[in-house]
PyMOL Python script that loads the backbone (N, CA, C, O; Angstrom):
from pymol import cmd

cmd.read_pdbstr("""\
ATOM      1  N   UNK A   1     -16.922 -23.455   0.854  1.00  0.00           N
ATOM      2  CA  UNK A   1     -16.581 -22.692   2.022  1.00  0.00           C
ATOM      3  C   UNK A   1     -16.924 -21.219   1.795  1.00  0.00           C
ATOM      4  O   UNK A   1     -16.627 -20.562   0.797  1.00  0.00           O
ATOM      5  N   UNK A   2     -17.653 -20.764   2.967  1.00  0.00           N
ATOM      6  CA  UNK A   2     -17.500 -19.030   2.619  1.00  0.00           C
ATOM      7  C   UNK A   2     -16.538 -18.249   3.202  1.00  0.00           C
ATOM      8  O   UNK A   2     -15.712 -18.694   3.999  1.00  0.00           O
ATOM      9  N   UNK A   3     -16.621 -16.737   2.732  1.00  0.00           N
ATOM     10  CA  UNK A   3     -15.407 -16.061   3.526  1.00  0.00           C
ATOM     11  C   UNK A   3     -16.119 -14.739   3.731  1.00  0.00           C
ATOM     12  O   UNK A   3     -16.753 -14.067   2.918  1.00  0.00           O
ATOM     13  N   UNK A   4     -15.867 -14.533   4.984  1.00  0.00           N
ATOM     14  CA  UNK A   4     -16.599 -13.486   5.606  1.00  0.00           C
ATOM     15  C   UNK A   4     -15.503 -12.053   5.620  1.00  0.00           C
ATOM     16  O   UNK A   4     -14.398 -11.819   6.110  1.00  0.00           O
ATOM     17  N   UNK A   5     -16.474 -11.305   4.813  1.00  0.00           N
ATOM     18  CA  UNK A   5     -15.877  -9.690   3.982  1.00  0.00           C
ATOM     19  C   UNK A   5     -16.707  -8.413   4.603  1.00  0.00           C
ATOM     20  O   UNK A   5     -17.191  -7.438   4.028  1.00  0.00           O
ATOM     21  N   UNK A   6     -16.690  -8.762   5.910  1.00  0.00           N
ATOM     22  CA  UNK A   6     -17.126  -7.531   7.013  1.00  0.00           C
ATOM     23  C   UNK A   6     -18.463  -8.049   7.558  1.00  0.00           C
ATOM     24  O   UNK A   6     -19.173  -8.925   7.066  1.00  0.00           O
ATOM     25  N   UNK A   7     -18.643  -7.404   8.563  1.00  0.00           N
ATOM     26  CA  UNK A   7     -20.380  -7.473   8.949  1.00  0.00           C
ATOM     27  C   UNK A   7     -20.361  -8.572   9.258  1.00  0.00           C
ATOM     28  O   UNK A   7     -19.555  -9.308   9.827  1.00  0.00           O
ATOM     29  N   UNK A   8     -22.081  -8.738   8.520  1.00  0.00           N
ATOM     30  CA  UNK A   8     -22.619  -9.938   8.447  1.00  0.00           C
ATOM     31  C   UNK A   8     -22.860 -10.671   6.932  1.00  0.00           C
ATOM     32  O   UNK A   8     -23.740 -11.441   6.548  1.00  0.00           O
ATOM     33  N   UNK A   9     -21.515 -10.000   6.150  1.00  0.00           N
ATOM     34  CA  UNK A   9     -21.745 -10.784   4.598  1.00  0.00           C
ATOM     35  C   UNK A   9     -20.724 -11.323   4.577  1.00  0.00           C
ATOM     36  O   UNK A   9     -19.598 -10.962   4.919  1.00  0.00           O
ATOM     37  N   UNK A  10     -21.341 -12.767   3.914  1.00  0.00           N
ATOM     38  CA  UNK A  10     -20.573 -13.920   3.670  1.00  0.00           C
ATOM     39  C   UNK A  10     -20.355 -14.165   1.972  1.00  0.00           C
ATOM     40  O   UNK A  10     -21.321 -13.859   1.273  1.00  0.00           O
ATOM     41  N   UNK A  11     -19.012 -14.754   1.219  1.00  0.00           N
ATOM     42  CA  UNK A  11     -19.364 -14.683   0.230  1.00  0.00           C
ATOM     43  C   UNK A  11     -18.886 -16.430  -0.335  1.00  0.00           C
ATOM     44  O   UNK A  11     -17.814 -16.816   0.131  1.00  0.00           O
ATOM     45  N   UNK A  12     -19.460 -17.197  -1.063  1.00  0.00           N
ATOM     46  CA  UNK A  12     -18.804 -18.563  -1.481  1.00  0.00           C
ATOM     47  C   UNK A  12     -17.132 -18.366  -1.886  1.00  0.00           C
ATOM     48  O   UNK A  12     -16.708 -17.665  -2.806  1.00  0.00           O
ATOM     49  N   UNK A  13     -16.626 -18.876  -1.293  1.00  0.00           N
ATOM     50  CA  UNK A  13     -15.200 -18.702  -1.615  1.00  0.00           C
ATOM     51  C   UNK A  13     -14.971 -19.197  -3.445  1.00  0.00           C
ATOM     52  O   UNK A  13     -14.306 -18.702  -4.355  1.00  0.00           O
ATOM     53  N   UNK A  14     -15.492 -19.876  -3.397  1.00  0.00           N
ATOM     54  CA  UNK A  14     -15.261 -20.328  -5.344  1.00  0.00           C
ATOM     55  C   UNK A  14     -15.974 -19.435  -6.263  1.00  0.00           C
ATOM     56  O   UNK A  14     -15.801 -19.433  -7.482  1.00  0.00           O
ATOM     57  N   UNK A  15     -16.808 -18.654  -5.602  1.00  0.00           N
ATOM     58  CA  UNK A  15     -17.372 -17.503  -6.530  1.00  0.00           C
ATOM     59  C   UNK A  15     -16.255 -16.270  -6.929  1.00  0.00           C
ATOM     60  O   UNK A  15     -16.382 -15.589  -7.946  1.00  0.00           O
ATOM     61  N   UNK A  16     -14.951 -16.075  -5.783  1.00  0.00           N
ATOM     62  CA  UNK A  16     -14.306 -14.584  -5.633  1.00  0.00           C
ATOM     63  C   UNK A  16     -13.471 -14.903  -7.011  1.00  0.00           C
ATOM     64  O   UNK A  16     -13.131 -16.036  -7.352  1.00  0.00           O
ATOM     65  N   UNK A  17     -13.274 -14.011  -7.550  1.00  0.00           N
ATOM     66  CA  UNK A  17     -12.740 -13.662  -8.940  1.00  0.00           C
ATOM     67  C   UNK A  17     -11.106 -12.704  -8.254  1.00  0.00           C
ATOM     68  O   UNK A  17     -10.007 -13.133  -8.605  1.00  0.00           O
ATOM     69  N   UNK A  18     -11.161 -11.979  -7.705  1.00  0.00           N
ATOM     70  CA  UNK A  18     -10.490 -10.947  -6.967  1.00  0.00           C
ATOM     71  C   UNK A  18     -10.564 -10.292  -5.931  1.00  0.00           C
ATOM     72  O   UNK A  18     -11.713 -10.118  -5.524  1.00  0.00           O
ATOM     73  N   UNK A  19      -9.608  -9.779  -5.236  1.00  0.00           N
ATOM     74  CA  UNK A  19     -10.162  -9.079  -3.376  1.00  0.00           C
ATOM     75  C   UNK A  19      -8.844  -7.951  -4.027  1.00  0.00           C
ATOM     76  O   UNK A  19      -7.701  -8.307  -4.312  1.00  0.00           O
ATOM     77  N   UNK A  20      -9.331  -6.741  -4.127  1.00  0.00           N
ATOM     78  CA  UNK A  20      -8.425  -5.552  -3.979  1.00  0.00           C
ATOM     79  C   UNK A  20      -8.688  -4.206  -3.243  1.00  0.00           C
ATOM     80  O   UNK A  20      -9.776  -3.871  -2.773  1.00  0.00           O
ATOM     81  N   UNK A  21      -7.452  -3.429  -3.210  1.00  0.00           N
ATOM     82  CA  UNK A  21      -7.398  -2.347  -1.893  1.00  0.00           C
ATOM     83  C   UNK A  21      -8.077  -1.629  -2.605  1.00  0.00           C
ATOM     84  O   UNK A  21      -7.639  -1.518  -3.751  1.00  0.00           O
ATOM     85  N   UNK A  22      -9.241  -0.937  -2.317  1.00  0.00           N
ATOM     86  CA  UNK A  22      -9.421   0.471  -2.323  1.00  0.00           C
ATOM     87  C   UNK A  22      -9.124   1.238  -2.664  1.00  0.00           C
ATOM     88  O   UNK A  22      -9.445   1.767  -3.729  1.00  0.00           O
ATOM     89  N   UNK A  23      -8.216   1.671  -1.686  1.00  0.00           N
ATOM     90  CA  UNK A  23      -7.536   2.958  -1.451  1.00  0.00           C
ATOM     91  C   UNK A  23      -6.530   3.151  -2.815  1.00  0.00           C
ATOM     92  O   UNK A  23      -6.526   4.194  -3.470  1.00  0.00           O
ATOM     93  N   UNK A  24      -5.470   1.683  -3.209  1.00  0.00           N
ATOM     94  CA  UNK A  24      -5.184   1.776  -4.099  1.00  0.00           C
ATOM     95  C   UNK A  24      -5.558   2.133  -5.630  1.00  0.00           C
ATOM     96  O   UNK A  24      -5.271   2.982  -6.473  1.00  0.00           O
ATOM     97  N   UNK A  25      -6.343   1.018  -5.496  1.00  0.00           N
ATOM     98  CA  UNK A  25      -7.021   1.112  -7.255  1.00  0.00           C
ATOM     99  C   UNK A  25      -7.832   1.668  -7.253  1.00  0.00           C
ATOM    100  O   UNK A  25      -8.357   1.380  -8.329  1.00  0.00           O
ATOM    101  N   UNK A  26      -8.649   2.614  -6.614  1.00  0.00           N
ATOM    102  CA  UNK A  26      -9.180   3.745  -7.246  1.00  0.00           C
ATOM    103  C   UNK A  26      -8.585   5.264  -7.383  1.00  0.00           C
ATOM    104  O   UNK A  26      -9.086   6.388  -7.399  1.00  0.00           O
ATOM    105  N   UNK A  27      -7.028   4.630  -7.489  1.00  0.00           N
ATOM    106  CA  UNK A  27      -6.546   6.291  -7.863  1.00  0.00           C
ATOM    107  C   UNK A  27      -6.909   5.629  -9.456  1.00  0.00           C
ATOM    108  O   UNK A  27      -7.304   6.600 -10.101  1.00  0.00           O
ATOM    109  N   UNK A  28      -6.928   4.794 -10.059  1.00  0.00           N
ATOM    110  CA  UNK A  28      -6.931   4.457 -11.520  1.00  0.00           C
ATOM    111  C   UNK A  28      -8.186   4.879 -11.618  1.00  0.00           C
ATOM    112  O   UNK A  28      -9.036   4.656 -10.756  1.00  0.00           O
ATOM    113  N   UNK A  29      -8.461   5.767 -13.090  1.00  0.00           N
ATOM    114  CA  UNK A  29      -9.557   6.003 -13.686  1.00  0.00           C
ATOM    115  C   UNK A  29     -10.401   4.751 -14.453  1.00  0.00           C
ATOM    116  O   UNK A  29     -11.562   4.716 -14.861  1.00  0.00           O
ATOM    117  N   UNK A  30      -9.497   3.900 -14.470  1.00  0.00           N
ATOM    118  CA  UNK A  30     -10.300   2.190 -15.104  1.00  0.00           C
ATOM    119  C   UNK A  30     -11.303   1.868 -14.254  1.00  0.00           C
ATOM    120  O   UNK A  30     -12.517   1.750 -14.422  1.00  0.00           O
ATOM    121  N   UNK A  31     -10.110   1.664 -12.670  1.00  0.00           N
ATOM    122  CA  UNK A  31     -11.278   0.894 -11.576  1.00  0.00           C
ATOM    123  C   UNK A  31     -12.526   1.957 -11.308  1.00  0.00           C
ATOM    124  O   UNK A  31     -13.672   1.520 -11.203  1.00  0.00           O
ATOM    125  N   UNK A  32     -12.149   3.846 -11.169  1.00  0.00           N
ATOM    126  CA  UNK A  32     -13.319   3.973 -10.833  1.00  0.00           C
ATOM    127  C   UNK A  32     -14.149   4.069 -11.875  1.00  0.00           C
ATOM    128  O   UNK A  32     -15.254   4.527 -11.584  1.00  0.00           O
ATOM    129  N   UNK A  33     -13.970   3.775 -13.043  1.00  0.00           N
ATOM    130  CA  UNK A  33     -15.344   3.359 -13.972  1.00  0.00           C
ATOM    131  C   UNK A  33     -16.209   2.173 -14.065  1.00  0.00           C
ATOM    132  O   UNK A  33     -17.320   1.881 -14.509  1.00  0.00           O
ATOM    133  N   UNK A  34     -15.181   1.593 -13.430  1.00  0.00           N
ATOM    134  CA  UNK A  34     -15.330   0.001 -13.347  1.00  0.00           C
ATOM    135  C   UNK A  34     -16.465   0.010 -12.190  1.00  0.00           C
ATOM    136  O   UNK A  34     -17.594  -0.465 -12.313  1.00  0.00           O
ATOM    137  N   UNK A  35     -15.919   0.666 -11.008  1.00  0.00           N
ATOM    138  CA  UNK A  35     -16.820   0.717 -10.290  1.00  0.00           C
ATOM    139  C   UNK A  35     -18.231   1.478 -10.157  1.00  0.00           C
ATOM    140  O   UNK A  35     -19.188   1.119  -9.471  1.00  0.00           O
ATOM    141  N   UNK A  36     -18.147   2.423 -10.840  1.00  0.00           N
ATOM    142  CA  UNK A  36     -19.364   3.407 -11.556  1.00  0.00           C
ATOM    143  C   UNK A  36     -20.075   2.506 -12.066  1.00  0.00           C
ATOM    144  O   UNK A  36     -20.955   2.058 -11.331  1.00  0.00           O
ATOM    145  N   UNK A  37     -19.965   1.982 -13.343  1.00  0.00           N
ATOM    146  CA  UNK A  37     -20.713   1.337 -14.092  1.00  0.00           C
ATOM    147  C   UNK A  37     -21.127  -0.083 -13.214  1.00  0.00           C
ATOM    148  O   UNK A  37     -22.323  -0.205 -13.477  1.00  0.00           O
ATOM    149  N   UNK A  38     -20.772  -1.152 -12.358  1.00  0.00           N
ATOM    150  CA  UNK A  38     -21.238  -1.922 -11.561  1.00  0.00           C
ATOM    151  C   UNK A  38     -22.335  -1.544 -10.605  1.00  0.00           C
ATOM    152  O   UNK A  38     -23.445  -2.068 -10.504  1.00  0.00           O
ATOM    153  N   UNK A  39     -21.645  -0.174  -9.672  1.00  0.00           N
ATOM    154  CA  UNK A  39     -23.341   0.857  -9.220  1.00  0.00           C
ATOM    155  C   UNK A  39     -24.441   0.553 -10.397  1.00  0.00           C
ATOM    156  O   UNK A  39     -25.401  -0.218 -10.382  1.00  0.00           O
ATOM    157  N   UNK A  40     -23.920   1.508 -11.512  1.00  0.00           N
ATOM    158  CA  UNK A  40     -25.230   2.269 -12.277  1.00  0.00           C
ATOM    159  C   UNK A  40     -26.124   1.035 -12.494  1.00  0.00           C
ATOM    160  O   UNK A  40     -27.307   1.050 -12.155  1.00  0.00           O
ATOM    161  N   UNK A  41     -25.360  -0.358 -13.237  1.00  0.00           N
ATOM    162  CA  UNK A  41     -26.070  -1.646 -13.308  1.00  0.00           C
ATOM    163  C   UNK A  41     -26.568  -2.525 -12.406  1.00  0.00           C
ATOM    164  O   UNK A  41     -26.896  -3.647 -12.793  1.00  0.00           O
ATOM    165  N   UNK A  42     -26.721  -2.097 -10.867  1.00  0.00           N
ATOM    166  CA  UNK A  42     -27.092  -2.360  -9.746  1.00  0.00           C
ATOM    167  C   UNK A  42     -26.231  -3.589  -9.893  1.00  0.00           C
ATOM    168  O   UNK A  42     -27.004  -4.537 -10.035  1.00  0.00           O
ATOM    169  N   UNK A  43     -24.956  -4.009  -9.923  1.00  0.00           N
ATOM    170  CA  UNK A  43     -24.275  -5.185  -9.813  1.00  0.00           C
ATOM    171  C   UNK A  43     -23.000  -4.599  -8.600  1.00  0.00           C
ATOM    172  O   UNK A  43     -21.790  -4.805  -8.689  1.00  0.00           O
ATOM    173  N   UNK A  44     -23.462  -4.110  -7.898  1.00  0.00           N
ATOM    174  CA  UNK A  44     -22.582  -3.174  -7.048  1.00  0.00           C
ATOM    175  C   UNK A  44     -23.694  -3.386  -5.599  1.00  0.00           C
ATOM    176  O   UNK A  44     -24.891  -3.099  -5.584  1.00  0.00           O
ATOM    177  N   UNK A  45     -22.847  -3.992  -4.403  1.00  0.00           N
ATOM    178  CA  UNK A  45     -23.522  -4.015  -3.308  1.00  0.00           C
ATOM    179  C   UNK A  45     -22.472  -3.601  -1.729  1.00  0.00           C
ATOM    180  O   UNK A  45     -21.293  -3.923  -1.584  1.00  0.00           O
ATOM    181  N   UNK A  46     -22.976  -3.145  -1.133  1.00  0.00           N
ATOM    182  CA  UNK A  46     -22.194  -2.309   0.107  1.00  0.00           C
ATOM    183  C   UNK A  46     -22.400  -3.247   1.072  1.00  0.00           C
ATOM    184  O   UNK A  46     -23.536  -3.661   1.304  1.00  0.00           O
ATOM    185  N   UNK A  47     -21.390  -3.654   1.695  1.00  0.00           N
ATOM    186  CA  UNK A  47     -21.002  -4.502   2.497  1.00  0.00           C
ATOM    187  C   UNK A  47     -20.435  -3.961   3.774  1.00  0.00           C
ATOM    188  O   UNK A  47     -19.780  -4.683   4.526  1.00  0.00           O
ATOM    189  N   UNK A  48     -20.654  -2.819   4.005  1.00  0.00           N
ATOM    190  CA  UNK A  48     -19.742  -1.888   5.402  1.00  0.00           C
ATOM    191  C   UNK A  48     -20.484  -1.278   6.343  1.00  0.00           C
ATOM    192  O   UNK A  48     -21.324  -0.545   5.821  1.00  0.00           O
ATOM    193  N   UNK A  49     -20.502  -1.280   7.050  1.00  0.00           N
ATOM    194  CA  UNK A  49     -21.251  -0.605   8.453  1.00  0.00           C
ATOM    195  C   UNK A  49     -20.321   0.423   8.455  1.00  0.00           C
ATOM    196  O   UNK A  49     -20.823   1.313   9.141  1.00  0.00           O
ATOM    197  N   UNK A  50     -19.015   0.848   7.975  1.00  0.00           N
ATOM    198  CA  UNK A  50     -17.844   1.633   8.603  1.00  0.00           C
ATOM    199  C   UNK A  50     -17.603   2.408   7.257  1.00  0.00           C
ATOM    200  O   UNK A  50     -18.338   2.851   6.374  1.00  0.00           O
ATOM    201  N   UNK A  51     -15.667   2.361   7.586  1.00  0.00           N
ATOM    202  CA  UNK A  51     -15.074   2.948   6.255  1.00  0.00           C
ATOM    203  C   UNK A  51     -14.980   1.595   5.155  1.00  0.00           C
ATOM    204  O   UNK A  51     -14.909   0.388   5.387  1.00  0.00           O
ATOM    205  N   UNK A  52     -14.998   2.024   4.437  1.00  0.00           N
ATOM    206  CA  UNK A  52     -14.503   0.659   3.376  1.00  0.00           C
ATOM    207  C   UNK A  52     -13.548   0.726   2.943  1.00  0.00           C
ATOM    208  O   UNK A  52     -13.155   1.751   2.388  1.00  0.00           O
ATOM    209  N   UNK A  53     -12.628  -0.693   3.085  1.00  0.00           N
ATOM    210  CA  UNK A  53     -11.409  -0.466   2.845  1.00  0.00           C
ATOM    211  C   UNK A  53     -11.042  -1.432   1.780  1.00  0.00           C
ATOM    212  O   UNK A  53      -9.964  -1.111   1.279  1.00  0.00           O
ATOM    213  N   UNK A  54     -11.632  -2.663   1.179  1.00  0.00           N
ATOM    214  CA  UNK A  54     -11.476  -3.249  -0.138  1.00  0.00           C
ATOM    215  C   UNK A  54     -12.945  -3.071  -0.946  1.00  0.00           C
ATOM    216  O   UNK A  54     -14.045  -2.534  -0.818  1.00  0.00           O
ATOM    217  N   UNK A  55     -12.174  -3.901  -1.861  1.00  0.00           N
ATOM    218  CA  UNK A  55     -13.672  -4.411  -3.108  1.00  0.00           C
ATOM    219  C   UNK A  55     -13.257  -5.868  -3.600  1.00  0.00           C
ATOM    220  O   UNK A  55     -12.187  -6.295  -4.033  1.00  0.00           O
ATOM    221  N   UNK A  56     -14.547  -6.507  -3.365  1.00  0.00           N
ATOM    222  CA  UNK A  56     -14.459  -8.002  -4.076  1.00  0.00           C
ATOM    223  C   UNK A  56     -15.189  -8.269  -5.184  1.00  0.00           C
ATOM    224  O   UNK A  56     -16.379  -7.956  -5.210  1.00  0.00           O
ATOM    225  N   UNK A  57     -14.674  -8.790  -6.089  1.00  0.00           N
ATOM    226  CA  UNK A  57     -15.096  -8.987  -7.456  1.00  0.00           C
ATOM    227  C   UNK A  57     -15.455 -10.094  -8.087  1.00  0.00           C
ATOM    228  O   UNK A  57     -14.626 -10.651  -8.805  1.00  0.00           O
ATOM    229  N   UNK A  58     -16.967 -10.707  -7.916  1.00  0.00           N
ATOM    230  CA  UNK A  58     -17.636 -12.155  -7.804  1.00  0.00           C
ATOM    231  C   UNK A  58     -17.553 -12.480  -9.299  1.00  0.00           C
ATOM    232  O   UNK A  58     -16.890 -11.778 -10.063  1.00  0.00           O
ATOM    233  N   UNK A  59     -18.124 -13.378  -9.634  1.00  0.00           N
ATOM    234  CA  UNK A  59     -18.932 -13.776 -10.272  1.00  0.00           C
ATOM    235  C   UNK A  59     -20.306 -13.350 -11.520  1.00  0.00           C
ATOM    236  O   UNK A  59     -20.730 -13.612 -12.646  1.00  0.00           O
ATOM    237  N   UNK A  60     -20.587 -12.338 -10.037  1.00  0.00           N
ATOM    238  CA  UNK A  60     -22.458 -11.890 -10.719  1.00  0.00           C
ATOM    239  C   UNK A  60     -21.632 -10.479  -9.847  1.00  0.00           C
ATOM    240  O   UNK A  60     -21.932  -9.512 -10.547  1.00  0.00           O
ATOM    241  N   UNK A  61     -20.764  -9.971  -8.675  1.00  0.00           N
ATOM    242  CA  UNK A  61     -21.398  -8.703  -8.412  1.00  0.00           C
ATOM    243  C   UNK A  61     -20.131  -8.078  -8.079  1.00  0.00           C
ATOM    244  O   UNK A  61     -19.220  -8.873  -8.311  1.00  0.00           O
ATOM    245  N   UNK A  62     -19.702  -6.942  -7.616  1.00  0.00           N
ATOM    246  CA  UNK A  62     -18.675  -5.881  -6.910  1.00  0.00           C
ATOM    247  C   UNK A  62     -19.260  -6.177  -5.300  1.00  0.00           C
ATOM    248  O   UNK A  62     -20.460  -6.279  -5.044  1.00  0.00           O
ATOM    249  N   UNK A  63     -18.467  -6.260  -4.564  1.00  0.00           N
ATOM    250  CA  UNK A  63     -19.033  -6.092  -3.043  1.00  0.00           C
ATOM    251  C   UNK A  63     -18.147  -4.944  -2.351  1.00  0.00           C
ATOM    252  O   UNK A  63     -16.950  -5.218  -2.434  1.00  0.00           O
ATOM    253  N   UNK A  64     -18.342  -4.044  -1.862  1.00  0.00           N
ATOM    254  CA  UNK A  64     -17.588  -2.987  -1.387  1.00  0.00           C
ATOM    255  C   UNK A  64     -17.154  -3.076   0.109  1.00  0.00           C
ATOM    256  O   UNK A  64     -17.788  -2.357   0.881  1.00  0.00           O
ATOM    257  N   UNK A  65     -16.249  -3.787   0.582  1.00  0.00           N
ATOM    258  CA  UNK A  65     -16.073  -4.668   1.923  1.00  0.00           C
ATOM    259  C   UNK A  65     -15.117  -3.635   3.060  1.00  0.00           C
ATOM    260  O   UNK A  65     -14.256  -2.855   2.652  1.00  0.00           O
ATOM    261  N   UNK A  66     -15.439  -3.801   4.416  1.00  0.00           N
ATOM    262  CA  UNK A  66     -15.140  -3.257   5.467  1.00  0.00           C
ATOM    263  C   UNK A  66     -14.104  -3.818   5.438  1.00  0.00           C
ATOM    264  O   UNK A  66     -13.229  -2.966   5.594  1.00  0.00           O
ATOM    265  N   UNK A  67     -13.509  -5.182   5.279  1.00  0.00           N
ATOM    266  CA  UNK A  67     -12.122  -5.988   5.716  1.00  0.00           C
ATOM    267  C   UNK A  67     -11.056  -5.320   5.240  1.00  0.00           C
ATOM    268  O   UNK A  67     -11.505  -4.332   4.657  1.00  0.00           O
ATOM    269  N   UNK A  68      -9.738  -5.336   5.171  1.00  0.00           N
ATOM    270  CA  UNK A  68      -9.020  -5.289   4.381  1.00  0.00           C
ATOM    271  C   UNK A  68      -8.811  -6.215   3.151  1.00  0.00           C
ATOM    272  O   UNK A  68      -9.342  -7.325   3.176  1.00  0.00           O
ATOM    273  N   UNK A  69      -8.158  -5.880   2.201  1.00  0.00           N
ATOM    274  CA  UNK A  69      -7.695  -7.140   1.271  1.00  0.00           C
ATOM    275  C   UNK A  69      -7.047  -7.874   1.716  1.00  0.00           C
ATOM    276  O   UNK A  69      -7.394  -9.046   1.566  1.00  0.00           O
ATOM    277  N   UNK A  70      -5.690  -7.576   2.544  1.00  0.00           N
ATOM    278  CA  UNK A  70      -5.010  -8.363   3.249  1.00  0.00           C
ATOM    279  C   UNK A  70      -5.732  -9.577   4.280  1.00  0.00           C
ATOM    280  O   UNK A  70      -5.368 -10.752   4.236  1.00  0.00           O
ATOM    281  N   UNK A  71      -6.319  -9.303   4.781  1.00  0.00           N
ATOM    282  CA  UNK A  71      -7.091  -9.647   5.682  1.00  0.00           C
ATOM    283  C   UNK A  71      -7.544 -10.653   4.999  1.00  0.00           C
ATOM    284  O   UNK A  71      -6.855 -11.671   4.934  1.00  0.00           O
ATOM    285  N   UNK A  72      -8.672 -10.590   4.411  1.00  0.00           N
ATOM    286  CA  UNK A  72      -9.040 -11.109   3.248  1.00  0.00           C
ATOM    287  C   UNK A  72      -8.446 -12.496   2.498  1.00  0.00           C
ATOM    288  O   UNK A  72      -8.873 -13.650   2.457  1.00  0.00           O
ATOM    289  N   UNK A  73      -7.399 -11.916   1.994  1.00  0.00           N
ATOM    290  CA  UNK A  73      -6.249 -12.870   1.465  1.00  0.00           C
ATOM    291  C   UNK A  73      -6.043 -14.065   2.076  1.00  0.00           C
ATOM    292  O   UNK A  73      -6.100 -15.188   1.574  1.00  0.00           O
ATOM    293  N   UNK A  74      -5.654 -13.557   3.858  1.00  0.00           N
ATOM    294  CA  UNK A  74      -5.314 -14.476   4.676  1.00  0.00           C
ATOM    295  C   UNK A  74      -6.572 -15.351   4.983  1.00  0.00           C
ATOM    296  O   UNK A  74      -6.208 -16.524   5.054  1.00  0.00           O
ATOM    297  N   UNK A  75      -7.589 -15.251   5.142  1.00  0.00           N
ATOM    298  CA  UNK A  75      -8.533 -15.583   5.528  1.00  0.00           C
ATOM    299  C   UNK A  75      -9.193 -17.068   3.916  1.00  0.00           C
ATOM    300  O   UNK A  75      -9.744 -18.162   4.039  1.00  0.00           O
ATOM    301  N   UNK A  76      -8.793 -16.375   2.790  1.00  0.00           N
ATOM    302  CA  UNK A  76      -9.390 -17.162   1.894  1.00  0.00           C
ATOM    303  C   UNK A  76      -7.887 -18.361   1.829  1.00  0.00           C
ATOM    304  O   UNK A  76      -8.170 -19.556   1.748  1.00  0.00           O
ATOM    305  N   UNK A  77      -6.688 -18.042   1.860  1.00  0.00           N
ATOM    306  CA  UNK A  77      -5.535 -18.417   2.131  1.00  0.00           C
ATOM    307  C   UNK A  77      -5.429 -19.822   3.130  1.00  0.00           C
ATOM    308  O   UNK A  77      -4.937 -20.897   2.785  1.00  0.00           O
ATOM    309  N   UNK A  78      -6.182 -19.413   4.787  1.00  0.00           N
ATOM    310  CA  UNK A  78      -6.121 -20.342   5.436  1.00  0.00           C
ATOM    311  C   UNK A  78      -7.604 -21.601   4.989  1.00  0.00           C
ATOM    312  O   UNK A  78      -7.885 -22.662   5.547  1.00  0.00           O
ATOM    313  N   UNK A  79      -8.275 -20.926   3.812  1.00  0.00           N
ATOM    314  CA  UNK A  79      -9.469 -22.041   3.748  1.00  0.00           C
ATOM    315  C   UNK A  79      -8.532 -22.988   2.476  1.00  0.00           C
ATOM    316  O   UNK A  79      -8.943 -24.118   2.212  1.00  0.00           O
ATOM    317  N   UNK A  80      -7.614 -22.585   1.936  1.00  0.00           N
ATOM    318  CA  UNK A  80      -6.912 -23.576   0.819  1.00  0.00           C
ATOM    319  C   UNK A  80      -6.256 -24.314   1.349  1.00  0.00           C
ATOM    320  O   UNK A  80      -5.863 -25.236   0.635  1.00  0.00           O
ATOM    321  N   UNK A  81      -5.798 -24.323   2.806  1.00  0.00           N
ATOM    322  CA  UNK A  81      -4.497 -24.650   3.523  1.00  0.00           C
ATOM    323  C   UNK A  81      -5.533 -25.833   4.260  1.00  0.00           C
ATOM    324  O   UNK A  81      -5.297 -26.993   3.920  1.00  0.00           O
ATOM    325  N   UNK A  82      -6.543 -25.640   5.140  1.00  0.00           N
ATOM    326  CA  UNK A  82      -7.350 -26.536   5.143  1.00  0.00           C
ATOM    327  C   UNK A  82      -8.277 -27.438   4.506  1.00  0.00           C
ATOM    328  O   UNK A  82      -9.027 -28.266   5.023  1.00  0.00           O
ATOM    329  N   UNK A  83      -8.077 -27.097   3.137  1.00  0.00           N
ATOM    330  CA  UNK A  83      -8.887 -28.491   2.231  1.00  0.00           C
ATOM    331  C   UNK A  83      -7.912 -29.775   1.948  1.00  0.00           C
ATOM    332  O   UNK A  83      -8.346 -30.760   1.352  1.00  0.00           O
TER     333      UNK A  83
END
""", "prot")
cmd.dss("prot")
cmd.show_as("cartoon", "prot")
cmd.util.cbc("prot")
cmd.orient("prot")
């Protein structure tokens, strides 16, 4: 199943590792290195037409997503509830 994380990007739901806020975890100096270094290694891809308000954390990449996490949550939430 996929789960759609703004726009027009879709991601395999068994690939997501993590869906977190933004706004939150980048007051931490971890995540924004975390997220630096995913840019610098081109493993970092923008997913927003808008503001961005989470980050999803695959497999192979960082996706920088328009949705909320919440949002998000619910959305990967109702695909467990239907299998």
């Amino acid at each position: 199943m996929y789960i759609n994380i703004g726009g027009d990007k879709f991601l395999l739901a068994g690939d997501i590792v993590g869906v977190f806020d933004l706004e939150n975890t980048s007051q931490s100096r971890i995540t924004r290195e975390f997220l630096k270094k995913a840019e610098k290694n081109k493993k970092s891809e923008n997913a927003v037409t808008d503001i961005p308000h989470s980050f999803v954390v695959t497999k192979d990449k960082v996706y920088i997503a328009q949705s909320t996490s919440q949002t998000l949550k619910k959305r990967i939430d109702r695909l467990k509830i239907e299998r």
